[in-house]
C-alpha positions as MATLAB code, in Angstrom:
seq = 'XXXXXXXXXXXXXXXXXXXXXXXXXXXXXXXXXXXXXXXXXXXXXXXXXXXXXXXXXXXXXXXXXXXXXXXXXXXXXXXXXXXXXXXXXXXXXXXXXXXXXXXXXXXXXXXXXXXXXXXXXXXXXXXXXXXXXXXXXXXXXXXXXXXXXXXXXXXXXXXXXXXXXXXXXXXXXXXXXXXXXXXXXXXXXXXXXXXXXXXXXXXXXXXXXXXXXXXXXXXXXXXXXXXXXXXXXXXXXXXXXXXXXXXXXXXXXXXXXXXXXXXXXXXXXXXXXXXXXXXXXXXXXXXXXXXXXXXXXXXXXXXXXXXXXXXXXXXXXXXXXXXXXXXXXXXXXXXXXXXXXXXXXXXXXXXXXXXXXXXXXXXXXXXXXXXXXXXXXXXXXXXXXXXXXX';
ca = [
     105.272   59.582   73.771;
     107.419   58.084   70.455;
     106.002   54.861   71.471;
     102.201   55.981   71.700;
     101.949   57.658   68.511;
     104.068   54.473   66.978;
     101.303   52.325   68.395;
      98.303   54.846   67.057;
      99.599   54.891   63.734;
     100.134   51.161   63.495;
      96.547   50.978   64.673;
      95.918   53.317   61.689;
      97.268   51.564   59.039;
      95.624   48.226   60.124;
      92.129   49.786   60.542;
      92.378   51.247   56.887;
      93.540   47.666   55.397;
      90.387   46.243   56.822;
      88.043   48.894   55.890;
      90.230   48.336   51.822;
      89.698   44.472   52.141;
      85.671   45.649   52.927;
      86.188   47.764   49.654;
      87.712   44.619   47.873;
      84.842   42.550   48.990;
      82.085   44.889   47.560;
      83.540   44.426   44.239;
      86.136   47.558   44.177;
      85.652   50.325   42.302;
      84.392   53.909   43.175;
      80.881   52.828   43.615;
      82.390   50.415   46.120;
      84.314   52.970   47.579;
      81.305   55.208   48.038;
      79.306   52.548   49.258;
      82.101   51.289   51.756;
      82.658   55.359   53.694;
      78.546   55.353   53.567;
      78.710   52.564   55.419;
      81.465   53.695   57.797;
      79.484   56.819   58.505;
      76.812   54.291   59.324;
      78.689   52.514   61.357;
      80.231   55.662   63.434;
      77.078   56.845   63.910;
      75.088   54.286   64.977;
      78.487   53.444   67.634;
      78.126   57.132   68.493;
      75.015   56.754   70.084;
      75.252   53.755   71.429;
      78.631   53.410   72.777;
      79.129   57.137   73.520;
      75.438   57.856   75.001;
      75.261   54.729   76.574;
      78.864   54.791   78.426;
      77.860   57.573   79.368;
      74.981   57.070   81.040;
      76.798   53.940   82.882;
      79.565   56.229   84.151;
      76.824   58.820   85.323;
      74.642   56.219   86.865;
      78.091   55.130   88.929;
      78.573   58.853   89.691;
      74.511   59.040   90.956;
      75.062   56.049   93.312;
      78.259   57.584   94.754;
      76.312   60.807   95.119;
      79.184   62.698   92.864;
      77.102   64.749   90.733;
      79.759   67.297   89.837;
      80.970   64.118   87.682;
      77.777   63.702   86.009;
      77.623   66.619   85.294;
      81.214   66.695   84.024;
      80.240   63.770   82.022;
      76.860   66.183   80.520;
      79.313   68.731   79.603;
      81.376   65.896   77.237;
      78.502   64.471   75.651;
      78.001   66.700   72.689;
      82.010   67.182   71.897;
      82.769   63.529   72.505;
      80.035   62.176   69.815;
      80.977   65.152   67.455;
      84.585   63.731   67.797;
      83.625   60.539   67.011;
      81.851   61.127   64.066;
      84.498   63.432   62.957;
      86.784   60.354   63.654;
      84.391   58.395   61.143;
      84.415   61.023   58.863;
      88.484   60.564   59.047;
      88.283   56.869   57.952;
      85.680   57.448   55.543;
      88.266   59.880   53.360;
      90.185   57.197   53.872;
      88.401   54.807   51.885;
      87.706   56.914   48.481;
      90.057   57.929   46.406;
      89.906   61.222   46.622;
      92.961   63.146   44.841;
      96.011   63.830   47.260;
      96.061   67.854   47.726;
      91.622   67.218   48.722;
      92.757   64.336   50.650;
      95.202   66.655   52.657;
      93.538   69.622   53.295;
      90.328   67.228   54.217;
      92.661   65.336   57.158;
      93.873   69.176   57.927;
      90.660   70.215   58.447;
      89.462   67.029   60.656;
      92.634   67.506   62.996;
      91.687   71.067   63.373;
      88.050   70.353   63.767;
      88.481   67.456   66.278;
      91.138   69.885   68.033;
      88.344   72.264   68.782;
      86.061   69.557   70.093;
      88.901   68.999   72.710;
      88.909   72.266   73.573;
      85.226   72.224   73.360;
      85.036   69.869   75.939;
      87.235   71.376   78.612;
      85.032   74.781   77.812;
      82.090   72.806   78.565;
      83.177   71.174   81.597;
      85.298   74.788   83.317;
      81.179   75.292   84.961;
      80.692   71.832   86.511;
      83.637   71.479   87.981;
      83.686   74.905   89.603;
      81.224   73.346   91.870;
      84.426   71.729   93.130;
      85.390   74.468   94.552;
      82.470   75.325   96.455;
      84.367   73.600   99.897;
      87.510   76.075   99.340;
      85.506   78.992   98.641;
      82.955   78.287  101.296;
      85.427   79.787  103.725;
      84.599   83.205  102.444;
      80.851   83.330  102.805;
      77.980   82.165   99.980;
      77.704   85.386   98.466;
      81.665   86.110   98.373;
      82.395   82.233   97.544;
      79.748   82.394   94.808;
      81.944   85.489   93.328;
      85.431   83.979   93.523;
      84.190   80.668   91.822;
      82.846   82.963   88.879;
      85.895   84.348   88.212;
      87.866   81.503   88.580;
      85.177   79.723   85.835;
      85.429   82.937   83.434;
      89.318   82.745   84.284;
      89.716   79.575   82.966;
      87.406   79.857   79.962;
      89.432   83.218   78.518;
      92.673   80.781   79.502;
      90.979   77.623   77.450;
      90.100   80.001   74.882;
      93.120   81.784   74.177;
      95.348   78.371   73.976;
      92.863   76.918   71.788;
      92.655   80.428   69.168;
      96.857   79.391   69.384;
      96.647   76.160   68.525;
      94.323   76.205   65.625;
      96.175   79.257   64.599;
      98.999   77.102   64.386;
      97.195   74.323   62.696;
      96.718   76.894   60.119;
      99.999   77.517   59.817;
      99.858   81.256   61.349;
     102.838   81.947   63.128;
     101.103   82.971   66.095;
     104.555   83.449   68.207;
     106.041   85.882   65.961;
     102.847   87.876   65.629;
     102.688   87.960   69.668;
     106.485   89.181   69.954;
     105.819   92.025   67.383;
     103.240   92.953   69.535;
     106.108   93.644   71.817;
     107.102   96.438   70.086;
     104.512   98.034   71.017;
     103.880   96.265   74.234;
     104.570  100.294   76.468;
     101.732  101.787   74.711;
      99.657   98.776   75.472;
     100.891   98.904   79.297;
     100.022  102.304   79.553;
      96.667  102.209   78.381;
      96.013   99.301   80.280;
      97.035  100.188   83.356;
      93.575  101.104   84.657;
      92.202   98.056   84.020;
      95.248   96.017   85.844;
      94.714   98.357   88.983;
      91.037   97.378   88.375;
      91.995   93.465   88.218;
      94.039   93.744   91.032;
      91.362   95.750   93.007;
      89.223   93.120   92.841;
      91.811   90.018   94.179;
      91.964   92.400   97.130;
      88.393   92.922   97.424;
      88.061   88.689   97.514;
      91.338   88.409   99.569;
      90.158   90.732  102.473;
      86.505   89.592  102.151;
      85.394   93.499  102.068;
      81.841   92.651  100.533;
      79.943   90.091   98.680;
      76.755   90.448   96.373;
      74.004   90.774   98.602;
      75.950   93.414  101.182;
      74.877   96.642  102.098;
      77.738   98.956  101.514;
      78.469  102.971  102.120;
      81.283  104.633  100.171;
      81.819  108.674   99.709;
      80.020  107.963   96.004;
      77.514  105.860   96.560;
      75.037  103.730   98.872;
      73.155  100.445   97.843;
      72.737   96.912   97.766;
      75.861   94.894   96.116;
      74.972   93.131   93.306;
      77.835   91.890   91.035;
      81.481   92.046   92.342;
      83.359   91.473   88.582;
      86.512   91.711   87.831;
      86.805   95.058   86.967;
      84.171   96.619   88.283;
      81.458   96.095   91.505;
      77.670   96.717   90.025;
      75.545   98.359   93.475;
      71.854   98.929   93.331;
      71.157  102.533   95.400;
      68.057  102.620   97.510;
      66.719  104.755   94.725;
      66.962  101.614   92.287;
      69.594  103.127   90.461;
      72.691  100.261   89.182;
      76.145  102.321   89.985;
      78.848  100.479   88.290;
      82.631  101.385   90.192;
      85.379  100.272   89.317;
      87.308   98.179   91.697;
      90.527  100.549   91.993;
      88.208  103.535   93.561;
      86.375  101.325   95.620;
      89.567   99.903   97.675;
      91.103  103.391   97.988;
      88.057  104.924   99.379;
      86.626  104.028  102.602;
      83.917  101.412  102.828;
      81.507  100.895  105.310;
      79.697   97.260  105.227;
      76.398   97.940  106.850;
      75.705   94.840  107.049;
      78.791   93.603  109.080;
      76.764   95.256  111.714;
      76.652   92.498  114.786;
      73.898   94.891  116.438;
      71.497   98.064  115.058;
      71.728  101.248  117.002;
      68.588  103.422  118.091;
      69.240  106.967  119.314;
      66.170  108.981  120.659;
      65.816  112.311  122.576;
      62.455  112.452  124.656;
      61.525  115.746  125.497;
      59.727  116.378  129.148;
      57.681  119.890  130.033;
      59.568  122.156  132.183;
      56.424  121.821  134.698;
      57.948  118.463  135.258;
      58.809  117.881  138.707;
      62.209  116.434  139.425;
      60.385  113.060  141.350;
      58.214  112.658  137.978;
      61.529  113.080  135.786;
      63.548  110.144  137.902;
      60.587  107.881  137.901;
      60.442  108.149  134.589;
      64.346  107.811  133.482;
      63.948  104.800  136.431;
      60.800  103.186  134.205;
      62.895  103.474  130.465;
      66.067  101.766  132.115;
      63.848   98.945  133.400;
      61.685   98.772  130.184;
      65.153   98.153  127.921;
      66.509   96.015  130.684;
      63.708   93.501  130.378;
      62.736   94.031  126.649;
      64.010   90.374  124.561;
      64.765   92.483  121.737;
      67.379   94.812  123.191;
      70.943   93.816  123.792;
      72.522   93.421  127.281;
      75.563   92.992  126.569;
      78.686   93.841  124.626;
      77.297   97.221  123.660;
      75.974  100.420  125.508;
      72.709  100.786  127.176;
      72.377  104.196  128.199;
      68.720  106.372  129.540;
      70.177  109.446  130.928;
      68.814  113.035  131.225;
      70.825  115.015  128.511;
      70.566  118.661  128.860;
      67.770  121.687  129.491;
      66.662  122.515  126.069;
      65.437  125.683  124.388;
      61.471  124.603  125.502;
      61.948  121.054  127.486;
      64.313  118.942  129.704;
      65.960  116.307  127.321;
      66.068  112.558  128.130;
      68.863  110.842  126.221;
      68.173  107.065  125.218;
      71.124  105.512  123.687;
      70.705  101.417  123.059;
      70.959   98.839  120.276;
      68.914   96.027  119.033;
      70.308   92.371  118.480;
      68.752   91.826  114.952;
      70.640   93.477  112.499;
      66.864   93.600  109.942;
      66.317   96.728  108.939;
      62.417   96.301  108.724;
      62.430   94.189  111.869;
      64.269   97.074  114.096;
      61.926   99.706  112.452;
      59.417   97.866  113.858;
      61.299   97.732  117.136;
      61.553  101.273  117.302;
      58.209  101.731  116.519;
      56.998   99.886  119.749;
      59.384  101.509  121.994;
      58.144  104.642  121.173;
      54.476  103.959  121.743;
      55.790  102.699  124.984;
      57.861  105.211  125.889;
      54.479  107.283  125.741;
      53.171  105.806  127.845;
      55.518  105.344  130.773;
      55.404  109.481  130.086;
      51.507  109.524  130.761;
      51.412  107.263  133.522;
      53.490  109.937  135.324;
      51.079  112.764  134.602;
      54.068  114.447  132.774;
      53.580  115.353  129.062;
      56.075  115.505  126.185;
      57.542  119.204  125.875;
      56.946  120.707  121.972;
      58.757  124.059  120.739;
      57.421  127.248  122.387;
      57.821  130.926  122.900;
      56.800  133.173  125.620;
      57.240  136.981  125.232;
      57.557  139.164  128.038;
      56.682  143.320  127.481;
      57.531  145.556  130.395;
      56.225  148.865  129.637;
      53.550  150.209  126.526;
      54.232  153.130  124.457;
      53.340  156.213  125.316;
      50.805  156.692  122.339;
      49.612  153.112  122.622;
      48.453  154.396  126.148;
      46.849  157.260  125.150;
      44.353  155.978  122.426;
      43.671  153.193  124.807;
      42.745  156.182  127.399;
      40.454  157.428  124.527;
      38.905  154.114  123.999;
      38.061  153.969  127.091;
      36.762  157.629  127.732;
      34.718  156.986  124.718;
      33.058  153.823  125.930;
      32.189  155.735  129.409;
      30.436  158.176  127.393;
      28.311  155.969  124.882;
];
């Protein structure tokens, strides 16, 4: 490392003999001087667009033919900081060349260092997105919608991490001792863990939302709060959309110590139906009918035949008809798609019913009297006497 910066600073010196001998050459002098950083700027910037912007584009035309377009995109994302950096770099040697007085000359090299510090960290800022696509392999293993979450975090991970080292840095540059301002915030580093320590059970409730793959934006979850579509899964909080269009925010520490249900984990969607028959039904009609809904399921592509229940049995004798119990799932999973699934078996079930001359029961009374009051009786005795004699 001793031997690099040796090396850099010999490079230095010789770089800003030249650019004096230039001076020397233009007749000296603080016109010259002026004269000689204008043209340095010149020169910078004309090299910045030509040797930045067009390596560039050679390096990202090498990336296009080896179809690696995370590295172009890598090399998109240096662009801007690399040509700021090297006009700051020409901005460098062009202090160089005037005269200026030693404390200007100072802070004015301070201030490029800092300045072409930030472009470094600029750069890695910039680049944190495109190379997340890197990761799109690893986190493929967890599903799009759960991969797509893990490599946002990791991005915004690395962005706080980028941020935070370069706020130290420049801090430093500054001459802010950032290391004794951190351990005095150790002193009061219990009332900071206390107060935080909902949002650390919230961190840590989303890693184990990603590490057991519970949900993922797009899933249609059931908790004891709420019901919806997922939409964001942060890191300290999951946003859900309710059926009701409603966004419920949660944070992550509720969600994994309440019970989740991840509709659409389903591998099949259930129907349930109860058809009820007329009591007139005869007993032949009510087996030729339970015989006609096991056969319809049985041969019907959108029902599933295996791995789950299929079930057409006569329940129970209810309060005004004899119940048929029809217990069977479909293989998609659609909600619109088994609605209108259901919707077809029931129009069909209505008509294996009619083709048996039965009819479906509906909810009736009958009242039985046994005897009339005694002076009910009487005026209808009257009413009748009275009709005789008219």
């Amino acid at each position: 490392m001793d031997e690099i910066t040796t090396e850099l600073d010999n490079l230095n010196e010789e770089v800003i003999g030249h650019m004096n001998s230039w001076v020397d050459m233009l007749g000296g002098g603080e016109i010259g001087r002026l004269v000689s950083a204008a043209l340095v700027l010149l020169v910078f910037f004309i090299f910045k667009r030509v040797l930045v912007r067009g390596a560039l584009a050679i390096l990202r035309r090498i990336a296009q033919q080896r179809s690696e377009s995370m590295m172009g995109n890598v090399l998109d994302a240096f662009a801007l900081p690399l040509q700021a950096l090297f006009m700051l770099l020409g901005v460098y040697f062009a202090t160089e060349v005037l005269t200026l007085p030693e404390e200007i000359d100072a802070f004015a090299v301070e201030a490029i260092s800092i300045a072409a510090g930030f472009c470094v960290f600029w750069a890695l800022f910039r680049a944190v997105e495109p190379l997340g696509v890197s990761l799109n392999r690893l986190v493929g293993r967890f599903g799009a919608g759960l991969g797509d979450d893990l490599r946002q975090f990791f991005i915004r991970g690395v962005k706080t991490l980028i941020v935070v080292i370069g706020g130290v840095i420049i801090l430093e540059n500054w001459g802010i001792d950032v290391s004794a301002f951190l351990g005095g915030l150790g002193l009061a580093g219990m009332a900071v863990a206390l107060a935080a320590k909902d949002s650390v059970a919230n961190i840590f409730g989303g890693l184990t939302i990603f590490a057991d793959n519970l949900y993922k934006r797009g899933d249609w979850i059931e908790t004891p709060h709420f019901e919806g579509t997922v939409e964001v899964v942060g890191l300290r909080a999951t946003k859900v959309r309710t059926f009701a269009k409603a966004l419920v925010t949660m944070p992550n520490a509720q969600i994994v110590d309440s019970p989740v249900i991840n509709w659409s984990r389903m591998t099949h969607r259930r129907i349930k139906m109860v058809i009820g028959l007329e009591y007139r039904t005869t007993a032949k009609q009510m087996e030729a009918i339970v015989d006609k809904l096991r056969d319809f399921l049985k041969n019907d592509d959108d029902v599933a035949q295996t791995d789950v229940a299929q079930m057409v049995h006569l329940s129970d004798f209810g309060a005004s008809s004899i119940n048929i119990d029809l217990y069977y799932f479909t293989k998609t999973t659609d909600w619109v798609t088994w609605r209108d699934i259901r919707n077809r078996h029931i129009i069909a079930f209505k008509r294996i019913v009619e083709e048996e001359d039965a009819a479906f029961a509906f909810p009736s009374q009958s009242l039985y009297v046994e005897s009339m009051p005694e002076i009910i009786n009487s005026q209808k005795d009257d009413q009748r006497s009275e009709r005789k004699i008219g």
